[in-house]
N, CA, C and O atoms as a MOPAC input file, in Angstrom:
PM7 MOZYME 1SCF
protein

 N      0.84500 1    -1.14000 1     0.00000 1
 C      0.00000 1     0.00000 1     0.00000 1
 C      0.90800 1     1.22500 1     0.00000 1
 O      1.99700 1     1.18000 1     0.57200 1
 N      0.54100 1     2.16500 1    -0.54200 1
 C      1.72000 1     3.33900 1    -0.98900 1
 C      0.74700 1     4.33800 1    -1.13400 1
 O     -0.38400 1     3.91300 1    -1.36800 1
 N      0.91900 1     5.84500 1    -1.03900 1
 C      0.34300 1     6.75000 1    -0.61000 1
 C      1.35100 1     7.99800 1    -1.16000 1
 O      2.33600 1     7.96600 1    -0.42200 1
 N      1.50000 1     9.05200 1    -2.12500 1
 C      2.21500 1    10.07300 1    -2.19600 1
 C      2.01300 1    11.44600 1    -3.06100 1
 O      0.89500 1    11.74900 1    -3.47800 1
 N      2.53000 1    11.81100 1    -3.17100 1
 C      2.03400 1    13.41500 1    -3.43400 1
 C      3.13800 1    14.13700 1    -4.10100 1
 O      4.20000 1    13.58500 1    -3.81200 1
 N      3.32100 1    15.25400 1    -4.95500 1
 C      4.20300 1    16.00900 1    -5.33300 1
 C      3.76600 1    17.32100 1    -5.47100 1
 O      2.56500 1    17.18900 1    -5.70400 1
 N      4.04900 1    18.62900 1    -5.46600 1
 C      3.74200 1    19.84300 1    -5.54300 1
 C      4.96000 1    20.81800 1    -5.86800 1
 O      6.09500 1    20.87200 1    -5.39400 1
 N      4.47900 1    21.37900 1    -6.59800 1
 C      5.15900 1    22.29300 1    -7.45400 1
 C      5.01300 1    23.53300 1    -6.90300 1
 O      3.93000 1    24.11200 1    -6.99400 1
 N      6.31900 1    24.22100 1    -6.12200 1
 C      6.81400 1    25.09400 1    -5.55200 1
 C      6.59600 1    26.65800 1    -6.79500 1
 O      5.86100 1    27.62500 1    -6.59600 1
 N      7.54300 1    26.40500 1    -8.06200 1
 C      7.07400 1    27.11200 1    -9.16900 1
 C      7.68000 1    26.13500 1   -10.60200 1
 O      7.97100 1    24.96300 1   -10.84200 1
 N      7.64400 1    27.33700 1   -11.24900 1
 C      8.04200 1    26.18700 1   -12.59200 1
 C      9.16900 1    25.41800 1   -12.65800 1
 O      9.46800 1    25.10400 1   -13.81000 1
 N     10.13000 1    24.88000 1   -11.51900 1
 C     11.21900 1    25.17400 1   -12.03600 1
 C     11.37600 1    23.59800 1   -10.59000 1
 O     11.64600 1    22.41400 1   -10.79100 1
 N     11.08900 1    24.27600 1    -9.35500 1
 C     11.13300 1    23.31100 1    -8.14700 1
 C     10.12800 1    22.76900 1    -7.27600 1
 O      9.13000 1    23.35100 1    -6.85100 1
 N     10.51400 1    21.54600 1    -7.04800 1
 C      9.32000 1    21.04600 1    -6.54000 1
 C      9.22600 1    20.08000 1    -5.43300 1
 O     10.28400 1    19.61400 1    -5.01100 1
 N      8.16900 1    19.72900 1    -4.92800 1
 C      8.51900 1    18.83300 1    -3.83100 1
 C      7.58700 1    16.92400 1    -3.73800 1
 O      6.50000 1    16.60900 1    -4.22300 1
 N      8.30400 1    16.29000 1    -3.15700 1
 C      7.79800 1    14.87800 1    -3.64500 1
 C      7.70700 1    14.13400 1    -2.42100 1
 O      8.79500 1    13.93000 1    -1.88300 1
 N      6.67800 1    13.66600 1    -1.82900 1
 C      6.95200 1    12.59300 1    -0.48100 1
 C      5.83800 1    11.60000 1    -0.68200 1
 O      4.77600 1    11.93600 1    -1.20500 1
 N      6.16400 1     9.96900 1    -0.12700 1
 C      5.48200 1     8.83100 1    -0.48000 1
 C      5.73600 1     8.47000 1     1.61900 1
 O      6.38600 1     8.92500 1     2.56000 1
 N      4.83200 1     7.50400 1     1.36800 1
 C      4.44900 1     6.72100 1     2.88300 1
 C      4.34800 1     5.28800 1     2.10300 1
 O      3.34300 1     5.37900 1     1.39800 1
 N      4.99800 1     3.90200 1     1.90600 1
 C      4.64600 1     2.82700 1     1.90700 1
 C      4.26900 1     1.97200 1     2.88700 1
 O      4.87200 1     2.36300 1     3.88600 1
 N      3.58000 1     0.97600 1     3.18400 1
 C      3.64000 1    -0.06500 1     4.15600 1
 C      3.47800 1    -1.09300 1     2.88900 1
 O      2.93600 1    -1.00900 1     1.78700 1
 N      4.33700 1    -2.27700 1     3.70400 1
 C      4.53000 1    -3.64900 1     3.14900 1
 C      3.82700 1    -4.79900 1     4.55400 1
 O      4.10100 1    -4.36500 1     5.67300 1
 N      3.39300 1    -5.50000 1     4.54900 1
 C      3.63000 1    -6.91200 1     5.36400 1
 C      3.91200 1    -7.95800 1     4.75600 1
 O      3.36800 1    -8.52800 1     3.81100 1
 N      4.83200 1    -8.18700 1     5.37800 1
 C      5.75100 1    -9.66600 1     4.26600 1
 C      6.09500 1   -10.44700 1     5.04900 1
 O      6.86300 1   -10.04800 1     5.92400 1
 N      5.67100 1   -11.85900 1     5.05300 1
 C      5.36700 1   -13.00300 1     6.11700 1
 C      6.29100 1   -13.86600 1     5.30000 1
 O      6.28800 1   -13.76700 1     4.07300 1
 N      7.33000 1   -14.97400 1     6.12900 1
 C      7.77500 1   -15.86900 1     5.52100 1
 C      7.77400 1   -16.94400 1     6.21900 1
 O      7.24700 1   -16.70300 1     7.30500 1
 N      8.21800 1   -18.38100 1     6.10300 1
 C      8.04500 1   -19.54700 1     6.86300 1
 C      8.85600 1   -20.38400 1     6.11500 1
 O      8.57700 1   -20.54500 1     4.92700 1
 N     10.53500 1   -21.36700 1     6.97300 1
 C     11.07100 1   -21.41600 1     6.24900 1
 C     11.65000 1   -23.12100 1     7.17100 1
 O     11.88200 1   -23.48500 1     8.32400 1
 N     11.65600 1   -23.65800 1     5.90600 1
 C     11.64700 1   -25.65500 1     6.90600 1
 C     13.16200 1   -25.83500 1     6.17100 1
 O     13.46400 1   -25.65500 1     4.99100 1
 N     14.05700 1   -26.28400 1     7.38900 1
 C     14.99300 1   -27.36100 1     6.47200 1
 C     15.13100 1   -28.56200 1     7.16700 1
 O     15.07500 1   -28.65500 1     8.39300 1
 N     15.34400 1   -29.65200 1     6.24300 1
 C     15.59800 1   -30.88000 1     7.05800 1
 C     16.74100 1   -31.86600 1     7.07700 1
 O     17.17400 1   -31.94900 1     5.92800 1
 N     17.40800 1   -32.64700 1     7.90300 1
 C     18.62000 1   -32.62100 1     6.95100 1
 C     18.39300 1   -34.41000 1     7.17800 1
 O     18.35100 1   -34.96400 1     8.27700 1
 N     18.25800 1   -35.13900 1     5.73500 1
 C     17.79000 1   -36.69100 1     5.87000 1
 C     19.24400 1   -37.58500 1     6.14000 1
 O     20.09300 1   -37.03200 1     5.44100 1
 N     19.65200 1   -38.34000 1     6.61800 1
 C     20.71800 1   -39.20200 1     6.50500 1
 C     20.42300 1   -40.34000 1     4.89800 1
 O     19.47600 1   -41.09700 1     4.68400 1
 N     21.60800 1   -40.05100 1     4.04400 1
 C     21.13400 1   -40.58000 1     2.32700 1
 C     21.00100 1   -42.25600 1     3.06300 1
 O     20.08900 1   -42.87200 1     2.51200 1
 N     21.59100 1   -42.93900 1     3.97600 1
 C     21.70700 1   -44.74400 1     4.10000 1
 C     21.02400 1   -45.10700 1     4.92500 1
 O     20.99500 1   -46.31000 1     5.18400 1
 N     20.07500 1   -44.01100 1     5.77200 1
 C     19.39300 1   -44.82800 1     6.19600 1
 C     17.59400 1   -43.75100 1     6.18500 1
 O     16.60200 1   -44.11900 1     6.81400 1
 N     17.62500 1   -43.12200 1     5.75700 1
 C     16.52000 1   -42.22600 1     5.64100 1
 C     15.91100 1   -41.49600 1     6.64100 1
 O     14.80600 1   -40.97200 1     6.49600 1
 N     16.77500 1   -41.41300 1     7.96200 1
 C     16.07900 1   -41.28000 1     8.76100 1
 C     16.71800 1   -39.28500 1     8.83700 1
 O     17.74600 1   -38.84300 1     8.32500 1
 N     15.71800 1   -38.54500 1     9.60500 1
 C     15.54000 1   -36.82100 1     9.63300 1
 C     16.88900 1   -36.90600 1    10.98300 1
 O     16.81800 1   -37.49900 1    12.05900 1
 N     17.91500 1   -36.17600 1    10.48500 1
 C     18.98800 1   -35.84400 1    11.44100 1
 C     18.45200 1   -34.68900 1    12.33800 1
 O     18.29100 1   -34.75700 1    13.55700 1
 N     18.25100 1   -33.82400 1    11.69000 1
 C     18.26000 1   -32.34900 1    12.10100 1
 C     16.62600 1   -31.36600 1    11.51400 1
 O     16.16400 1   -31.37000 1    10.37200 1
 N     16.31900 1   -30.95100 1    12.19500 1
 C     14.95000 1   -30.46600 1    11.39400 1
 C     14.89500 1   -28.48700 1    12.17700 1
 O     15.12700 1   -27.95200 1    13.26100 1
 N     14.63400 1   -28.24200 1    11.37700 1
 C     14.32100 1   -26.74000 1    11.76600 1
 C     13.38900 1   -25.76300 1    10.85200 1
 O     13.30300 1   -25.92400 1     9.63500 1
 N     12.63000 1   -24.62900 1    11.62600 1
 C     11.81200 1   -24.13400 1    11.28600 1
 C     11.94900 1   -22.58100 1    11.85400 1
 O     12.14500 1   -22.31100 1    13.03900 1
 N     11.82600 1   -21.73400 1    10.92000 1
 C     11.70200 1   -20.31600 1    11.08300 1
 C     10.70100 1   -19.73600 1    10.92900 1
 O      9.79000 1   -20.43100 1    10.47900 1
 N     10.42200 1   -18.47500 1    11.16400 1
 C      9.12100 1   -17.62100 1    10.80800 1
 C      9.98900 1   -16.19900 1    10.87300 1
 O     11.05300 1   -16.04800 1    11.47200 1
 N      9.31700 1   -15.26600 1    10.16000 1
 C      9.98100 1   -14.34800 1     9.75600 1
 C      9.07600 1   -13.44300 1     9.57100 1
 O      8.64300 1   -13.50700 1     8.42000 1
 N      8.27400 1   -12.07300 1    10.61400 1
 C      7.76300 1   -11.37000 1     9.93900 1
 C      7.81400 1    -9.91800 1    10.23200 1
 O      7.67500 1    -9.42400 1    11.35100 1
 N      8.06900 1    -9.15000 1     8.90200 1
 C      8.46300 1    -7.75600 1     8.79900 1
 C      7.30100 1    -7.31600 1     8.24200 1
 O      6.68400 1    -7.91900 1     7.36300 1
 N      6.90200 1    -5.99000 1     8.86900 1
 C      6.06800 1    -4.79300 1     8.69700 1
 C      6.74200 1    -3.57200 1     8.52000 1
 O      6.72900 1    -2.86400 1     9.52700 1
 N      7.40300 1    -3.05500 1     7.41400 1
 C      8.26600 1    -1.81200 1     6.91800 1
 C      7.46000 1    -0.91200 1     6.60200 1
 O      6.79800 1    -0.99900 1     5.56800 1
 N      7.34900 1     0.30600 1     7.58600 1
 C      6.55500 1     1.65300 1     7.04600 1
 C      7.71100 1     2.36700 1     6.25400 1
 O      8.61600 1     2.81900 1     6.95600 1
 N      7.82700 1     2.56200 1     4.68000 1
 C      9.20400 1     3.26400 1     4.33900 1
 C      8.31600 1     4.72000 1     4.29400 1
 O      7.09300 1     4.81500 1     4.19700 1
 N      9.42600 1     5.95100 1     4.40600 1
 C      8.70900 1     6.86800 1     4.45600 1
 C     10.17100 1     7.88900 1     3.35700 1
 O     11.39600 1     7.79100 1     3.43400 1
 N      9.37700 1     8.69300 1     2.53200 1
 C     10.67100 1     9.17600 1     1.02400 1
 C     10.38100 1    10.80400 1     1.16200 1
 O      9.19100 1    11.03000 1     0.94200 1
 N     11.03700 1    11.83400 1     1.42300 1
 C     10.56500 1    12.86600 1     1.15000 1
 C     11.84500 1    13.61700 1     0.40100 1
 O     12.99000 1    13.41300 1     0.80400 1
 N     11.53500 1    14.60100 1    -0.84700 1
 C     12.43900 1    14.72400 1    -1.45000 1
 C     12.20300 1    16.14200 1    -2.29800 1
 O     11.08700 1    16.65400 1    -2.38100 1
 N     13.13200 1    16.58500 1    -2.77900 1
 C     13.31500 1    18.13500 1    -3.53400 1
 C     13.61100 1    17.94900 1    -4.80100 1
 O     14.25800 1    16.96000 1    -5.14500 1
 N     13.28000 1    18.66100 1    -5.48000 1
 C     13.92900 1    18.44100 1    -7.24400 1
 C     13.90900 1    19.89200 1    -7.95400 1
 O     13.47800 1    20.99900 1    -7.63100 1
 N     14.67000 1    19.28700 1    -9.22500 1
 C     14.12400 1    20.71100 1    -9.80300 1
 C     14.68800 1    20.50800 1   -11.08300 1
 O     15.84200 1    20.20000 1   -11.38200 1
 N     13.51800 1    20.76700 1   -11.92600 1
 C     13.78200 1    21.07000 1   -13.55500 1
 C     14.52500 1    21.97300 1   -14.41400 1
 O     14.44400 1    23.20000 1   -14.36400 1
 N     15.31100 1    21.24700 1   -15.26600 1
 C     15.92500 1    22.15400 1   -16.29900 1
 C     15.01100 1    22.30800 1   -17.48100 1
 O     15.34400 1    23.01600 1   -18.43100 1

């Protein structure tokens, strides 16, 4: 979701700012099998979750 705006100071400079949010969920298995006899050595499991508000504010200006 992203949200932003720009406005023009005069012809020449101007101004630009955005607000994003992301939620980005992950879930992550490894397992580690023994190849001779099949059996699970090692097993593990992660979860991972980030919520990034990025926030951009910025100046410009035309030639």
């Amino acid at each position: 979701m992203s949200l932003g705006a720009t406005y023009d100071f005069n012809s020449n400079w101007y101004g630009i700012a955005s607000v994003s949010y992301a939620k980005l969920n992950n879930e992550a298995r490894i397992d580690v099998i023994d190849a001779n006899t099949g059996n699970r050595l090692i097993h593990s499991k992660t979860k991972v979750d980030i919520d990034p508000l990025i926030t951009y504010l910025g100046v410009g200006y035309r030639f």
